[in-house]
Each structure stands twice: as C-alpha cells, then as structure tokens.
C-alpha positions in Angstrom: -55.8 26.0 -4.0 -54.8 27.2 -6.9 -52.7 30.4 -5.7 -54.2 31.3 -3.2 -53.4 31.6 0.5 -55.5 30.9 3.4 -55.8 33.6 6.4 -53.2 31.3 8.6 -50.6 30.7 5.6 -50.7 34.4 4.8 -49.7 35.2 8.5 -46.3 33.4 8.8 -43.9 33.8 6.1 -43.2 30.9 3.9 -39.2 31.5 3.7 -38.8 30.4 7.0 -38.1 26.9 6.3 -35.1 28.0 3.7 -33.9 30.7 6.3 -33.8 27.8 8.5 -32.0 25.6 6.0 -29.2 28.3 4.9 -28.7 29.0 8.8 -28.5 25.1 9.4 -25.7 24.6 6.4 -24.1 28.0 7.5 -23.3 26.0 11.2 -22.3 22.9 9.4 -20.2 24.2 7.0 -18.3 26.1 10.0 -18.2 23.1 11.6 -16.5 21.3 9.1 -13.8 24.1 8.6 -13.6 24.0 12.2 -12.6 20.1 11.7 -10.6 21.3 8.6 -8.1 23.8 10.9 -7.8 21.7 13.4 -6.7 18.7 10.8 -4.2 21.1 9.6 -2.8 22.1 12.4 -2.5 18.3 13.9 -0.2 17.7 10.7 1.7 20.9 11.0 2.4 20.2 14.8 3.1 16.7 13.4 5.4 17.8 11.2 7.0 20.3 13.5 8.3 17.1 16.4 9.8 15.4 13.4 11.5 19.0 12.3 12.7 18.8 15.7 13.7 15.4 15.3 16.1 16.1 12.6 18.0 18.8 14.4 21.0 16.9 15.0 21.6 15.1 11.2 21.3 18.8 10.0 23.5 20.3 12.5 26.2 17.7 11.8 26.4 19.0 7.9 28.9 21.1 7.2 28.4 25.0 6.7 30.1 25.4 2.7 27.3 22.7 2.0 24.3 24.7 0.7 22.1 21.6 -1.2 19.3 21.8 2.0 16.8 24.2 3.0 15.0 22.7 5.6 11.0 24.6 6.5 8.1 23.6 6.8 5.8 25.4 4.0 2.3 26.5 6.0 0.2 25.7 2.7 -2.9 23.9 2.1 -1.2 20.9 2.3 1.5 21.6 5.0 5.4 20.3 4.0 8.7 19.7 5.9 11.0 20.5 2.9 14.2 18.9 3.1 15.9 20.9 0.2 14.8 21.8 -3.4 12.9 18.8 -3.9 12.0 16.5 -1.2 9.6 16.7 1.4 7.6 15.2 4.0 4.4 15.2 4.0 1.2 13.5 6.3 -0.8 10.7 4.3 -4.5 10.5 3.9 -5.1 9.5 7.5 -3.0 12.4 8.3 -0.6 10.3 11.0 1.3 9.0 8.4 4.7 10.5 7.3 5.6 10.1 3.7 8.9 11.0 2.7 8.7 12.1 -1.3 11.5 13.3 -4.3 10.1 15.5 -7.3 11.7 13.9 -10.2 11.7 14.3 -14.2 8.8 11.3 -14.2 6.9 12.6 -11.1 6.8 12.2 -7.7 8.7 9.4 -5.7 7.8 8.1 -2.2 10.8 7.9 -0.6 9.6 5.8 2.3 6.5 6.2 4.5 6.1 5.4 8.2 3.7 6.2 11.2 6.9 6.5 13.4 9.5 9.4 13.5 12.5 7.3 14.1 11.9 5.6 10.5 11.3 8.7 8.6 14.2 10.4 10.6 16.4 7.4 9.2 15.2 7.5 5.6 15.7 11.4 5.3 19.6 11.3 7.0 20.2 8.3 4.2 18.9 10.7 1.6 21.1 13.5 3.3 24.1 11.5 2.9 23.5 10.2 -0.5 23.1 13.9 -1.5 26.5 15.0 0.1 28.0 11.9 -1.9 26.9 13.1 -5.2 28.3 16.5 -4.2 31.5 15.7 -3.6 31.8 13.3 -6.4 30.8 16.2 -8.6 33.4 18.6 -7.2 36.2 15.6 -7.5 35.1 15.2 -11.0 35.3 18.9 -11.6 38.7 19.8 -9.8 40.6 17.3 -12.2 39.5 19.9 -14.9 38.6 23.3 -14.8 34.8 23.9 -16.1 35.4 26.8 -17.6 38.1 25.1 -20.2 36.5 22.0 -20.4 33.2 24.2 -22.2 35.5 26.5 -24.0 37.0 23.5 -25.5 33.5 21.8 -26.0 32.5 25.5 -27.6 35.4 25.7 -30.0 35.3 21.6 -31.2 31.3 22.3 -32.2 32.5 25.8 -34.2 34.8 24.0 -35.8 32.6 21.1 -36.7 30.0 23.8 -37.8 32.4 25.6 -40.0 34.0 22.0 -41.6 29.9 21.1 -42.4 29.2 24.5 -44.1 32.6 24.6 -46.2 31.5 21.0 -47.5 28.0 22.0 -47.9 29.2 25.0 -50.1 31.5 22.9 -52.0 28.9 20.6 -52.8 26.5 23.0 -54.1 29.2 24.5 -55.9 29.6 21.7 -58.0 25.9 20.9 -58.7 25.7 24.9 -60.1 29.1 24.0 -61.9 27.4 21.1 -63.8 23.9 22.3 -63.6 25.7 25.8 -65.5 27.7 23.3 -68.0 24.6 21.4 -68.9 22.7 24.3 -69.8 25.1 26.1 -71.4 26.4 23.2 -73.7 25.8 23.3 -77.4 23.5 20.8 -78.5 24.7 17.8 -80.7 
C-alpha cells in the first residue's frame, strides 16, 4: 500500500504486461500491412488484365498520334493511365473499375463497372473522341498557318495599344492646355 511492493511483486517485473501489449500491436499492425500489400497488389494485377485487355484499341492507333501514354503508376493508390489525364482506377471495394478525367472543376468518373469488357468500351470511346478533337484541331489549323494567325493577333493588339496611348496623350494634353490657360489668365 502506499508505494510499496510486496516480496512477490518485487520479483517479477511490472513492464511485462506493456512489453506484452507493444509485442501484441507490433503482430497486428504487420498483420494489417500484410492485408494492406496484398490489397495493393490484387488491384495492380487487376489493373494489369484490363491493361492487357486494351492491347488491341491501342495498337490500332496510329504511330504520328502521341495524345496517350498508357502505364500503370505503382503508387499508393495504383493507376492505369490512359494519357495525360485519365485513368483507371479500383473503387472502395477494390473490384470495381472506375474510369476518371482530371478536369478544370475536378475529377470526372468517366464510367465505373465490375466487368472489363465495360470499362474496355468506355476507354476506346474516350480514345476515339480524343483522336476526333485532334484531327478537328489540325483541320482547323491547316486552313491557316498558326504562326501568322498570332503574328497577326500580335500586331492588331500593338496597334490597338498604340491608338489608346495616342488618345490618352491627347486627352491629357488638352486638360494641361486648359488647366495652363485657366491659371495663367488675367483676372477680371
């Protein structure tokens, strides 16, 4: 009582019960990473058959086409990047493919699925949406030149600067005119 020990409770250390408790959490907590790994590499094999799956839509795009860069990032959160900025990632329950786009706004799910076929379908429509924007952007720019398009573009706003300036200046010129004529004039 009070502090002090009796002859038994002297005899075996009283840290045991903690040593136990660390050594307890120790083999949980490797447990759990052990759970953790194998989680991780469940999605990345997961995400590897559907890599596989895609094989044929990106072998049929042609080789000047350079919009896709197809990996899969070995991260916390394992990806099958599609190009710059979509990806396929597992849900919550980790069976689940979602198909997402990184836009200005945030991210949008592009579709989600349990199967492969369905997500193999959603990312060759975003494939081919993507090589329609490309070539509507080269049609648009072989009917000009880029280069004189922004030249011409650069030269209209210098003008416009320069017009804006001289009528500034001429403006001011005339308030000092009749601000100087005021002042100067003999009173009556």
């Amino acid at each position: 009582m009070f502090g002090r020990r009796t002859k038994a409770e002297a005899e075996q250390p009283a840290s045991t019960d903690l040593k136990d408790a660390v050594r307890e959490a120790r083999i949980e907590a490797a447990e759990r990473s052990a759970v953790v790994v194998d989680l991780r590499d469940a999605e990345l094999a997961r995400l590897e058959l559907l890599n596989e799956a895609l094989d044929p839509v990106f072998k049929d795009i042609p080789d000047e086409v350079e919009l896709f860069d197809r990996g899969i990032s070995r991260g916390d959160v394992p990806r099958l990047w599609v190009d710059v900025i979509a990806h396929v990632e597992m849900g919550r329950d980790k069976r689940q493919y979602r198909f997402v786009q990184d836009t200005r706004y945030g991210r949008a799910v592009l579709a989600e699925s349990y199967e492969v076929p369905d997500i193999r379908q959603a990312v060759t429509r975003y494939v081919a949406g993507r090589l329609v924007e490309r070539e509507r952007a080269l049609a648009d720019d072989a009917g000009r030149p880029v280069a004189q398009t922004v030249l011409r573009v650069e030269r209209r706003r210098r003008r416009w600067h320069a017009v804006r300036v001289f009528l500034l200046g001429l403006i001011v010129g005339v308030i000092g005119l009749v601000a100087a004529v005021l002042i100067t004039a003999p009173p009556q």
